[in-house]
N, C-alpha and C positions, 0 to 999 in steps of 0.2 A: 504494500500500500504506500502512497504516496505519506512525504513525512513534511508540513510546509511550516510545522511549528519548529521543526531542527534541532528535536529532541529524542532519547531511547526512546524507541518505544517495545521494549521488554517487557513485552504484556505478564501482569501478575492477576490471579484471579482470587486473593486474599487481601483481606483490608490490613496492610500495614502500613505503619511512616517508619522513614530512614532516623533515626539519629544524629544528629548532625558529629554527637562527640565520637561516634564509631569510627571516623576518621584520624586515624594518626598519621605523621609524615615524620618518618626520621631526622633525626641529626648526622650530616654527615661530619664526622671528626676523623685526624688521621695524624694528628701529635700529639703524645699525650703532656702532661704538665713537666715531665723531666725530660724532656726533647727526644723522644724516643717514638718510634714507628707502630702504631697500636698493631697485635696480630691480627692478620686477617684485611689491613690495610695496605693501599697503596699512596707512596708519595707520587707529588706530580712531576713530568720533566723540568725541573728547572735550575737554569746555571749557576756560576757560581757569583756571577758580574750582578744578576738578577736578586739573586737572593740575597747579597750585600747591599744592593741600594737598596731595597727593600729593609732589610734592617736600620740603615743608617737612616734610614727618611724618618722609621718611628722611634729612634733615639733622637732624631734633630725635633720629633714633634710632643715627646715627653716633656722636651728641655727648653720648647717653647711654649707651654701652656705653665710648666710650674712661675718661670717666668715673669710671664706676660698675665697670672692671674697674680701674682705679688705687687705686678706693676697696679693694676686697678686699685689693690689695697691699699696701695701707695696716692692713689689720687692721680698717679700720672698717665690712665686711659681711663676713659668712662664706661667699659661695658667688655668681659669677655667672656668663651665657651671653651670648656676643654674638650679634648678627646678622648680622657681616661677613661683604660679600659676600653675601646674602640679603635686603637689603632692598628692592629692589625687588619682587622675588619674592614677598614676603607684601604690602607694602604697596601694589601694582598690582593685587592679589588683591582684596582688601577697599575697594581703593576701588570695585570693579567690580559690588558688592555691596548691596542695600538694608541701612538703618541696623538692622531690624527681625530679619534674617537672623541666624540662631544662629553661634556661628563657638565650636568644639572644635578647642584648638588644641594643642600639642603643648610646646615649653617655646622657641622661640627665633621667637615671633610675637608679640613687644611693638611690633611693628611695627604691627600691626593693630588693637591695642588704642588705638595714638596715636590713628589715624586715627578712628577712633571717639568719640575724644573727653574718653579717660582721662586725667587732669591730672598733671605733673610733680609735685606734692606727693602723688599717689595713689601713683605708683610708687615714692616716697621712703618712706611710710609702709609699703608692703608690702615692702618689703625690708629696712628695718631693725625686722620684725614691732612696731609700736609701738600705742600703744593704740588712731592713728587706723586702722589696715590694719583695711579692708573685711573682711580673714579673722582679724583677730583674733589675728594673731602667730601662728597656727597652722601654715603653711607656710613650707618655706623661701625662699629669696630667688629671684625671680623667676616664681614659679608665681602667677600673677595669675587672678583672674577678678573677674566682675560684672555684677552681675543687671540694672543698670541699659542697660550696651551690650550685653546678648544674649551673652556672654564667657565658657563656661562656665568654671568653675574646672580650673584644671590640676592631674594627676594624674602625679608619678615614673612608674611604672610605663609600659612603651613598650607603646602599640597600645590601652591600655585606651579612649580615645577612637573609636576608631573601630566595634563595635558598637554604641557608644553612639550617635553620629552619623546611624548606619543607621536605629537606634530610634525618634532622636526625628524625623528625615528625615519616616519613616511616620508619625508620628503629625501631622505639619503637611500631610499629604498627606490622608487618611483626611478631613480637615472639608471636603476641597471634595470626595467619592466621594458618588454617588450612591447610596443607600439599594437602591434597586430594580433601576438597571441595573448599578449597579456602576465605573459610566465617572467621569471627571472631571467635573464640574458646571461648573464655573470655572478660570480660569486661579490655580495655586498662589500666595500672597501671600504667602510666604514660606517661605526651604528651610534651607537648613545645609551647612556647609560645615566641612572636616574637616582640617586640617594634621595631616603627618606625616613624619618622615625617611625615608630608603632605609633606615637598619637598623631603625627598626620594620616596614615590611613584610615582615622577616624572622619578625614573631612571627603566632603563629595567629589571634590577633586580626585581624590585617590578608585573612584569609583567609575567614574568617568570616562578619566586615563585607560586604566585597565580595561574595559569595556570595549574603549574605541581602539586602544591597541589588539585585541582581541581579534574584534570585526575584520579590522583594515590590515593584520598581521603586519603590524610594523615592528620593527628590527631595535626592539629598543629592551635594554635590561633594569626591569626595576630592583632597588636595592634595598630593600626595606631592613632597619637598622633594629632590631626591638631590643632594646636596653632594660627595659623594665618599666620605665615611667614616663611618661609626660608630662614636662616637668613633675609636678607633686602627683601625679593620676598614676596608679599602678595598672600594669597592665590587667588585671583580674576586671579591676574597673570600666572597662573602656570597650572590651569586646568578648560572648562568648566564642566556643569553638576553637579549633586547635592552630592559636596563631593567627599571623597573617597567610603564612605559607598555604593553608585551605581556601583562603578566598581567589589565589590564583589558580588550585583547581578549580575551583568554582565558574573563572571564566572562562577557563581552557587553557589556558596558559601552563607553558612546560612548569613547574617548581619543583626547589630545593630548598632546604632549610640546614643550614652548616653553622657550628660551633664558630663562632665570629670572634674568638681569642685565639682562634688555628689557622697562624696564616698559611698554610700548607692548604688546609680543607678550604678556605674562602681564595685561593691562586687556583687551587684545580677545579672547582666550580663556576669562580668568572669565565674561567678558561673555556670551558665547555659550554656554557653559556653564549658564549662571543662567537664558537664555532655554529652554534644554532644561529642566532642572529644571522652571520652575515654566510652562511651556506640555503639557508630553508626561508629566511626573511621573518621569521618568527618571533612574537615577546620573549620573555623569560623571567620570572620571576624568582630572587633568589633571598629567602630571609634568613637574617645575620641573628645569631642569638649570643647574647654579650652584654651583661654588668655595666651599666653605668656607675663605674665608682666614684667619679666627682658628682657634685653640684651641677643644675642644669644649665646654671649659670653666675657668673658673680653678683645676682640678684636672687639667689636662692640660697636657702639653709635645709638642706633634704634632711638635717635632726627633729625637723618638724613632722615628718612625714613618713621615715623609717628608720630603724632600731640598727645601733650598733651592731647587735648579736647578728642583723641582717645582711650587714654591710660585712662583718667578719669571716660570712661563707664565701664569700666572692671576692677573695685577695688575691686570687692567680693572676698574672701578670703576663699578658700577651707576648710582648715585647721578650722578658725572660724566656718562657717559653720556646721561641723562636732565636732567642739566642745560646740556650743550649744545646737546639738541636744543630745549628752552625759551627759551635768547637767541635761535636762530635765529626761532623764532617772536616775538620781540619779547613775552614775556611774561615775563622777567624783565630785570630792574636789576641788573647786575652789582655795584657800589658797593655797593649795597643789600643784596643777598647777604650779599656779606663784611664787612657792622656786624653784620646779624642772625646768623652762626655767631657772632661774639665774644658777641653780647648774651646766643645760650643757654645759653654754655659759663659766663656770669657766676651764670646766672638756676640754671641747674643746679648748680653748689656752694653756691649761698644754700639753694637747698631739702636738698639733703644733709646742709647745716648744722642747718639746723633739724630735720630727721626725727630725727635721732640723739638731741638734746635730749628729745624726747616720751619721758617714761615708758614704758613696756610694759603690757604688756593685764594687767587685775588676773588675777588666778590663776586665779579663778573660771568664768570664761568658755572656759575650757577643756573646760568639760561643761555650761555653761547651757543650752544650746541642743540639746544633742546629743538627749536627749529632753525631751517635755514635763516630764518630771519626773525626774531621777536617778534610775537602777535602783541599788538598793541594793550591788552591787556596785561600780557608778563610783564610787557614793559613798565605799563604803571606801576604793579605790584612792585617793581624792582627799584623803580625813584623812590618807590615811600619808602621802604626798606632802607637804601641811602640813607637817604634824608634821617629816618630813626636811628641806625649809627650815628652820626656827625652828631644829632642833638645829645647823645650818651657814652662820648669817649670814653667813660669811665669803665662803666659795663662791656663795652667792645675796642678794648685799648689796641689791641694787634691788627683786628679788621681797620678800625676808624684813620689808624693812621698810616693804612695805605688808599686812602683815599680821599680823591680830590671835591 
């Protein structure tokens, strides 16, 4: 029989309902906490140039959130987010990834941008918005992006990336479609990939995205990050059913769910992921399971909201993890290690030193760009603005006296 709703139709002739919780999806893990190969696992191929940078990115990204969140405490940035406890998670992501590959990420994947190739003085300038910051002082601390590593700029707003994701997905999919048959011409040369927390896939967006990546099989990998919380909302709170990794069965989408403190299990996952993508033109969805051990933010105190004894089951440490299983392989210098943590933590307050020095973005560039020419509107807004500097040197001493 014809089937025009595009459903099983597995006739049953007894009145039951599914369960939704009868659904489990494994974890795939494949290092365990003393860097050792679980039995019955397989590691993935990767070198030894790889799995170096890969390490040194999440030692450069421990030893810039401890940092760079002393520096807030200090007064000298208004606002940041760590990655603790998530760095492998993002940065086994993206190493898994071509350089060329779009990455729409969410706001606690500086980790990926290391990897990429964004310099210590990039991320000194965007956070203390100065005149060198790529965006121009216009965002606040830690919302990075950049055209040059495929980065798109991050948006506050939760979930807003991920239609977007889906859009541009298909549109990197559509130049290898054949004209006439309709089929893939070529193997995809490049996809996108989507970070996201467990409490964004609480918002519509996230419902949306998946939906229409679904439909339109576009080439794009969501990364759903579940940490445990949203900011203070545990995940218990927020959704039944097993995870997020079930609602991409739910829309058809290939998924996995991997230990996101195993960069080994989140490298060979991206990995295979990316080959679906850009071989079949397919979603994929892949959830990261991984401890938020900081704060969600230097505007949060998570002692309000969970228990030590809670926080003391989940001390493993990514990064460790992944760097025992590197001596065992005789690819790292221990010695060696422990000068270059001291030399970045030197190399990281030189550049903090310096961003803060750098003036701020002239006024102007506040709406130079925004259109080809000021609508007469910005414009006004932007005299008065003027004009309320000048009358308040005191309040805007840096701004006001660059200006005329």
């Amino acid at each position: 029989m014809s089937n025009p709703n595009n459903v099983s139709l597995n006739i049953n002739h007894e009145l039951s309902f599914i369960d939704g919780h009868a659904l489990t999806i494994p974890t795939l893990s494949i290092l365990n906490e003393e860097g050792d190969i679980y039995e019955g696992a397989t590691a993935p191929d990767i070198d030894k140039a790889t799995a170096i940078r890969l390490y040194e990115t999440m030692r450069f990204i421990r030893a810039l959130d401890e940092r760079m969140q002393a520096a807030q405490r200090q007064g000298r940035v208004s606002f940041y987010m760590q990655c603790l406890g998530e760095e492998a998670a993002v940065t086994a992501s993206a190493a898994a990834l071509d350089q060329n590959d779009m990455i729409m990420a969410q706001y606690r994947e500086q980790a990926a941008l290391r990897y990429r190739g964004f310099s210590l003085d990039q991320f000194m300038n965007q956070m203390f918005s100065n005149e060198k910051d790529l965006g121009k002082g216009r965002q606040m601390p830690i919302h990075y992006g950049s055209r040059e590593l495929n980065y798109m700029t991050i948006s506050s707003p939760l979930g807003t990336q991920i239609p977007q994701a889906t859009g541009y997905a298909y549109g990197q999919k559509v130049r290898h479609i054949d004209a006439q048959t309709g089929e893939l011409n070529s193997t995809i040369d490049n996809i996108t990939i989507c970070y996201f927390g467990e409490g964004a896939a609480s918002e519509g967006d996230f419902h949306a995205g998946l939906n229409m990546a679904a439909v339109h099989e576009a080439p794009v990998i969501f990364f759903a990050r579940n940490n445990g919380y949203a900011i203070s909302t545990p995940a218990d709170e927020q959704f039944k059913g097993d995870g997020i990794a079930s609602r991409g069965v739910g829309y058809g989408i290939k998924t996995i769910r991997v230990d996101g403190a195993d960069a080994l299990a989140v490298y060979a996952a991206t990995k295979k992921a990316r080959e679906i993508a850009t071989t079949k033109g397919e979603p994929v969805l892949i959830e990261s399971i991984a401890y938020r051990l900081g704060a969600h933010s230097t505007s949060d105190d998570p002692s309000g909201y969970r228990t030590k004894d809670e926080e003391a089951k989940h001390k493993g440490c990514p990064i460790e993890r992944f760097r025992k299983w590197l001596l065992k392989q005789g690819w790292l210098d221990e010695a060696q290690d422990a000068k270059d943590k001291e030399t970045i933590r030197e190399e990281i307050l030189a550049a903090l030193k310096r961003a803060e020095k750098v003036a701020k973005p002239a006024l102007e560039d506040l709406i130079s760009d925004v259109y080809d020419k000021p609508i007469p509107s910005l414009q006004k807004q932007y005299e008065e603005l003027k004009e309320h500097i000048l009358q308040h040197p005191d309040a805007y001493p840096t701004t006001a006296g660059r200006l005329k």
